[in-house]
N, C-alpha and C positions, 0 to 999 in steps of 0.2 A: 333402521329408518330408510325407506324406498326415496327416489330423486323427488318424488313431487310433494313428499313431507319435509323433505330438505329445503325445497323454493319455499315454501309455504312457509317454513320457520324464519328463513332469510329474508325474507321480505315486509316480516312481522318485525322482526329485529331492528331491521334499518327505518321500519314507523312509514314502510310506503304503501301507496294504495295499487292492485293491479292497472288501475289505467297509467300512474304515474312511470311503474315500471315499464309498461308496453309502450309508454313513449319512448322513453329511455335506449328499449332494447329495438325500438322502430317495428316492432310487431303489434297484436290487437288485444284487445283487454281478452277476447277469449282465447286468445290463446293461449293466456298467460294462466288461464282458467283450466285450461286441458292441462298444460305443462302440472299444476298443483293438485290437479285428480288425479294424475296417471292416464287421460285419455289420451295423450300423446306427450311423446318427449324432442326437446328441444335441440332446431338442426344443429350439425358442429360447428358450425360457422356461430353459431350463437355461447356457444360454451365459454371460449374468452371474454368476450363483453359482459357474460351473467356473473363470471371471478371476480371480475373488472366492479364491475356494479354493487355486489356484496363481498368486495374486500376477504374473499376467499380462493382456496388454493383447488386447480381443478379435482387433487387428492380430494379435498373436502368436497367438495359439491358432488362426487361421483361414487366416491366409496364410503364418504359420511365420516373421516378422518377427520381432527377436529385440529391440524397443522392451517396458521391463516397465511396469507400472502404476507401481512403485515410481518408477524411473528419470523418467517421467514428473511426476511429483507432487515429485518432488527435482531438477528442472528447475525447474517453476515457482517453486518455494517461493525459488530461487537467486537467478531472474529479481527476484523479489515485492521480497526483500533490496535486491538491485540496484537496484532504483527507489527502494525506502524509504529507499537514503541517498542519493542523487542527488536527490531529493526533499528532503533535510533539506540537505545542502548549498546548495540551490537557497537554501533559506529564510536558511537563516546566511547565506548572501554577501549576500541581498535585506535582511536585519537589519542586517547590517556598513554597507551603502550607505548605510542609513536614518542610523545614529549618526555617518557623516561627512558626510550633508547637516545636519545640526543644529550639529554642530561649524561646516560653510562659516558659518553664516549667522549662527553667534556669534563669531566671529573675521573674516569679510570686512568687515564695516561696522564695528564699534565699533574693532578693533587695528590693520585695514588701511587703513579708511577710503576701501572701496571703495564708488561709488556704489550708492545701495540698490536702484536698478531693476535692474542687473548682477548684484547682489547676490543679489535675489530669483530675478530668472530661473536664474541658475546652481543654487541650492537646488531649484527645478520642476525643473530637467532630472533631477540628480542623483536627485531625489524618482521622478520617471517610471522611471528606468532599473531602481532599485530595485523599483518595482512590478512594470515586463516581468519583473525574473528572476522573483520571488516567482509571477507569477501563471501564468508558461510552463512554470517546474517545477511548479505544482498542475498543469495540464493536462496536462503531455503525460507526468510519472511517476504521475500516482493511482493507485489500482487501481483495473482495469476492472470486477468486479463485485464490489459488495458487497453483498450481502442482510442483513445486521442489521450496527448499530449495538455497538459493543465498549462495553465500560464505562466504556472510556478515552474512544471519540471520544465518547461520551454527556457524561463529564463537563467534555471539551475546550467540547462545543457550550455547556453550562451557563455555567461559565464563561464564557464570550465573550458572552453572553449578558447576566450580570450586568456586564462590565466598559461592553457599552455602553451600557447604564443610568447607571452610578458615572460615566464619563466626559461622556455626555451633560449632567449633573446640573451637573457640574465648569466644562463649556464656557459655559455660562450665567452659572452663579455668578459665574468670575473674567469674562467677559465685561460683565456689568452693572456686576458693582466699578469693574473698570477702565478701562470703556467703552474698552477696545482691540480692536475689531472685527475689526481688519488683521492681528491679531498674534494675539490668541488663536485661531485657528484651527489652529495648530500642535498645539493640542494630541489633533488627530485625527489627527498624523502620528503622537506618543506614544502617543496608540490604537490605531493599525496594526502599532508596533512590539510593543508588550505581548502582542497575541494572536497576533503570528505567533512570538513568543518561548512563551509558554503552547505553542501549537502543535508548537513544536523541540522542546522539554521531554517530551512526552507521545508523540512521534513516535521520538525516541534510548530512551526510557523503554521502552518497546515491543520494541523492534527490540534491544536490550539482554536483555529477559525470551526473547525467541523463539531465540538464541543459547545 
């Protein structure tokens, strides 16, 4: 199928008449006459407007491929989906690890009476594993472009923001009280989990509105 049996079908399809489209495309009803004979074909400046108009991929309109702009853009948006919960999954199972390394390390030394070097090491491993998921699901589900900031991830950023301020503030405080140097440090594991929780929260919240 030659490009002026392609207009000709396109333009049947969407139920228009050639004067309708040559207002459209700001050109003359004969043109739009040559373009569907083959007496002449359409400047390039006109190519995006005519995708534009019949909701077709310049692929299609040039090589008679039958991929639409729609079908395209309801690929990605499928794909986008797909990452955004394989991404939030990532985070809940890296969140779930986080709350049973805290459990290990209140239950292996004081109920089990497991040495506290074993103890601790086991808590860092647990600790680390959790980190890989969380931080291999950021990387390899993000979205690849983003040019502006959502209101959401603006207020995600805020948020996280103030909590490492408040936590900061915290780590001190009870650190000086208690001079537990050894021991208050957990509580930037509590801080890791808060904002990747914040994070789940604003990520399912999202992905919930776009449904």
């Amino acid at each position: 199928m030659n490009l002026g049996e392609t207009l000709l079908k396109l333009r049947k399809q969407k139920g228009l008449s050639q004067e309708e489209v040559a207002d459209k495309l700001n050109v003359t009803r004969q043109t739009i006459s040559k373009w569907e004979t083959n007496q002449s074909m359409p400047d390039f400046d006109k190519i995006v407007p005519i995708c534009k108009l019949y909701d077709v991929s310049s692929d299609e309109l040039l090589t008679g491929s039958k991929k639409t702009i729609t079908s395209e853009i309801s690929s990605e948006n499928n794909l986008d989906k797909t990452n955004k919960r394989k991404h939030a999954l990532g985070i809940s199972l890296g969140v779930l690890i986080y709350f049973i390394s805290v459990v290990w390390i209140m239950v292996t030394i004081p109920v089990m009476e497991l040495n506290p070097i074993v103890s601790c090491a086991g808590f860092l491993i647990i600790c680390g594993v959790a980190t890989f998921i969380i931080v291999y699901s950021s990387m390899v589900y993000k979205k690849k472009e983003v040019k502006h900031e959502s209101k959401e991830e603006k207020l995600v950023k805020n948020i996280n923001e103030l909590l490492s301020i408040l936590f900061t503030i915290i780590y001190f405080i009870v650190s000086f009280v208690t001079m537990a140097w050894h021991i208050s440090w957990i509580i930037w594991i509590i801080y890791a989990l808060v904002t990747q929780i914040v994070k789940l929260i604003f990520m399912l919240k999202g992905d919930n509105n776009e449904e």
